[in-house]
Every structure is written in structure tokens, then in C-alpha cells.
N, C-alpha and C positions, 0 to 999 in steps of 0.2 A: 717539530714540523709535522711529525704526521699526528698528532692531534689536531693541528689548524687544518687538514685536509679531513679526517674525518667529520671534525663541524663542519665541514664544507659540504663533505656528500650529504649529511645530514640533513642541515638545512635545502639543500636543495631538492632531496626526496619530501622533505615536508612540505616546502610550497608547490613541488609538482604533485602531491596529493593533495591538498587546500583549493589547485585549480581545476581539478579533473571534472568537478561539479558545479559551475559555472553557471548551464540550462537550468537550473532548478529555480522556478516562480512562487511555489509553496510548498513545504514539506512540513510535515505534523503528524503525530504521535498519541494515542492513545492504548494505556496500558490496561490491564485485567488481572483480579487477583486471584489466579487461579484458574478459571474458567469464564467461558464467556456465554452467559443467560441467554435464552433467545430472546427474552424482551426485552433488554439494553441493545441499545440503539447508537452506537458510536457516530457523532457528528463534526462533522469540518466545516471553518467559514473561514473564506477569504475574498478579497478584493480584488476585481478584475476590472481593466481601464482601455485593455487594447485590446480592440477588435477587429483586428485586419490581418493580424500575426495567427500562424499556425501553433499548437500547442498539444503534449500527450498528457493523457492522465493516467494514475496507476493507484492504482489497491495494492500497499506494501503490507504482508503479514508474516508475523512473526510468530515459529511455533517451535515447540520442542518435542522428543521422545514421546511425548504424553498425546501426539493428536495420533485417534485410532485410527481416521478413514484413509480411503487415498482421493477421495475430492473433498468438495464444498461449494455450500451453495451460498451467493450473497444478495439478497434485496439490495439494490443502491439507487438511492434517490438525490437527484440532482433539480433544486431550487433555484431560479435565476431570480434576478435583480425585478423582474413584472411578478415573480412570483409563480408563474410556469414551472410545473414541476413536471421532470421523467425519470418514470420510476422502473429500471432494468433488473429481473433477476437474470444471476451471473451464475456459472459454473464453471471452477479452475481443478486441474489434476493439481493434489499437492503429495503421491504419492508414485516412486515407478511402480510394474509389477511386483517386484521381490519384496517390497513394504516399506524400503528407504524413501526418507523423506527428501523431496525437492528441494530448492533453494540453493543462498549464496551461505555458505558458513562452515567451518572445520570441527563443529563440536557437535551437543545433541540438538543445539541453537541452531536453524532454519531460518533466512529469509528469503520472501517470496516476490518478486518486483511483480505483479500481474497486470493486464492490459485492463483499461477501463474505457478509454475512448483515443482514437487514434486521428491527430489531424483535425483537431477541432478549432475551427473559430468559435471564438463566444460572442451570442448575439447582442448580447446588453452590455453595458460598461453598470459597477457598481458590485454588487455585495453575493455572489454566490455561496449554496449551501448544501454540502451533500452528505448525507447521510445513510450508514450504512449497518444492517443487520445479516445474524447466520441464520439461515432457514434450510439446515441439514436435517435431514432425517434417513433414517436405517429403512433398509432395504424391508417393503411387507408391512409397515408401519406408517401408520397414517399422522398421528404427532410426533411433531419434531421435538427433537434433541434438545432438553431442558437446558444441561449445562453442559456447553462442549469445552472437554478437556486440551488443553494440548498449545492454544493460542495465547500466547501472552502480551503481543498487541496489536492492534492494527494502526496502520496508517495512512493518508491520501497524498499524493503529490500531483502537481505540475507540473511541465517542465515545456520553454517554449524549442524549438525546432530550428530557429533561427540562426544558431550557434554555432 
């Protein structure tokens, strides 16, 4: 008997975690081996059909022990379906003062759920494309950071609000 209740709790914490993510319209992942060049360019494409619904977007990154600074800066370029691009550079803290790094994680593993647009309808129904680069540089320094250490991936999501 208390085995058939333990598959019990079990299963039921597994499909109450399988649901908890529901909102999410596109998620995708992009790794690094090692480091991330300033001229790699990480790109996301997906399909977009409803335009009347509210929607978040977010810049998830992933980093570990190895990122030195406590921000970062990101070029992010967002392509619509006419071909319309807007191109935002971004600036997130990924550090408190004392030099721990941010994020959701129990280990030297860091993630970062960051804002990217809040509340957006999309104008076009069809094929959006954003793309996104690091454009960190050191304090006094006029070129940026070849290879930043520290990020082992990036990623893009949507999620609509509706939920």
C-alpha cells in the first residue's frame, strides 16, 4: 500500500510540474563552447499568427562561476514578417554587489529569465526573427570583449499572458 501512494504523490508532483508551463509560445536554446565571440550572433525564428493577444518576451541566459562582470550588454534585433527590424541594446545586472551571481539555480549554474518586451502585440501574423549579440566591454576600454567567458547559453522565449 504505501508504495501505490507513493506512485501516487509522484505522479501527481510530475504532472503538476509538466503543467506549471502552460504560457510558453516559444522556447529555444542556443549553446557555446566555452565562450561567447562578440561576432556570433545567436538567432531565433518562430511563427507568429495572433495578433490581438498580449504576449512577454525574455532573454533567458545561462552562466556559470566563469562570468567575471556583474552586468551585460545585448544588441537584440527583432525582424517582423514586412521585414521591419528594431534593433534595442539592452543592459541587465547579472551580478549583486558581493560578486554572486544572479539567477534561478543551486549550483555554480545560473539562470537568468530577463525582460525583453513587456505586453506586446505583434503587428504582423507570419515568421518573426530575433537576434541577439554581447556587446560588453570593460570599464576605460573602448573594444569590446573578444571572448566572454562565463555564458554557456542563450535563449529566447515567449509566453502569451492570456493564461
Amino acid at each position: 500500500m504505501k508504495i501505490k501512494s507513493s506512485l501516487f504523490v509522484f505522479g501527481a508532483l510530475l504532472v503538476l510540474l509538466c503543467s506549471c508551463d502552460d504560457n510558453y509560445v516559444f522556447d529555444d536554446y542556443k549553446s557555446f563552447d566555452g565562450a561567447w565571440h562578440k561576432d556570433t550572433i545567436v538567432s531565433f525564428q518562430f511563427e507568429q499568427q495572433d495578433t490581438t493577444s498580449l504576449y512577454n518576451m525574455f532573454i533567458n541566459l545561462r552562466n556559470n562561476n566563469d562570468y567575471p562582470y556583474s552586468n551585460i550588454f545585448l544588441i537584440v534585433a527583432m525582424q517582423e514578417p514586412n521585414n521591419k527590424t528594431t534593433i534595442d541594446t539592452l543592459e541587465y545586472e547579472m551580478a549583486y554587489p558581493d560578486g554572486t551571481l544572479m539567477g534561478e539555480g543551486f549550483t555554480d549554474f545560473k539562470e537568468s529569465k530577463l525582460w525583453y518586451r513587456e505586453n506586446v502585440k505583434f503587428p504582423n501574423q507570419g515568421s518573426y526573427k530575433v537576434s541577439i549579440q554581447q556587446a560588453v566591454r570593460e570599464a576605460d576600454k573602448v573594444i569590446g570583449v573578444q571572448e566572454l567567458e562565463g555564458i554557456t547559453e542563450v535563449g529566447f522565449r515567449v509566453e502569451t499572458t492570456e493564461k
